[in-house]
N, C-alpha and C positions, 0 to 999 in steps of 0.2 A: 504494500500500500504506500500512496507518495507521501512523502515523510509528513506535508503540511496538513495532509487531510487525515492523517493519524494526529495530529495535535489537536487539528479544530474538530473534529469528532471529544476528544479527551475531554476539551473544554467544554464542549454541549455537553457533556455528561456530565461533570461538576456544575455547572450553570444549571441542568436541570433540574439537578438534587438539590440545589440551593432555593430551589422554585419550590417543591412539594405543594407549600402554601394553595400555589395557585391550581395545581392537580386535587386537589382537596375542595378547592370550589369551586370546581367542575363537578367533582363527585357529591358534593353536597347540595349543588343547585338541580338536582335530578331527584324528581318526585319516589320514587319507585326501581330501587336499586334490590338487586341482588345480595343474598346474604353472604356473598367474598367480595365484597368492597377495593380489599386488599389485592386483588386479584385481577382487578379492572384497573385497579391505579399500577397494577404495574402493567397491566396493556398499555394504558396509555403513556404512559415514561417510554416504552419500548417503540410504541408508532410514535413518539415524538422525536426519538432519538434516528430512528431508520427513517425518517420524513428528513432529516438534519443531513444525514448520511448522503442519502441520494442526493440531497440539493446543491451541498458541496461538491460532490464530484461533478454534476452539470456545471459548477460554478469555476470549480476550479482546475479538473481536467476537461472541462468543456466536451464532458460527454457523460456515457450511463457507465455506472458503476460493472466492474467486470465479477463472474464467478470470483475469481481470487480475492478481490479487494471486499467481495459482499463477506466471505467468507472470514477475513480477517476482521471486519466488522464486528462476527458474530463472537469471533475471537475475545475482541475487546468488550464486547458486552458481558459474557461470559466471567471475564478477570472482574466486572464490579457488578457482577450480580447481588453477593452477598452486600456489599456497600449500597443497593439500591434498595433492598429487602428491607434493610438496616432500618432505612431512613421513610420507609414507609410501614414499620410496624410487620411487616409481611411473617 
């Protein structure tokens, strides 16, 4: 993966877990949730983070993300799964 979109991925990932707050008022402005709460906030951390993903590589290798790079992606998710868990009670 190109070195730069491995850093601005890292930092979407701390910027996001620094956000929680606002993943919580999403989840809390929905009348009629499911009893894994927990489980939806980390849907959405995750389609927030691979939404982040994809965007940068259009942005910054001016094209779509390849097998390898998604895969390392998954990589990096994976290294702060437990730190994303952490931070949502999960």
């Amino acid at each position: 993966m190109d070195d730069k979109l491995r850093e601005i991925i890292i930092q979407k990932i701390n910027e996001t877990l620094s956000n929680v707050d606002e993943i919580n008022s999403i989840i809390n402005s929905l009348e009629e949730l499911p009893m894994h709460t927990n489980a939806f906030s980390y849907g959405v951390i995750i389609g927030r983070l691979y939404n982040s993903f994809y965007y940068q590589c259009r942005r910054i290798l001016k094209r779509n993300p390849t097998k390898k790079e998604f895969l390392e992606f998954l990589e990096i998710i994976k290294q702060k799964e437990a730190e994303i868990k952490e931070k949502i009670n999960f």
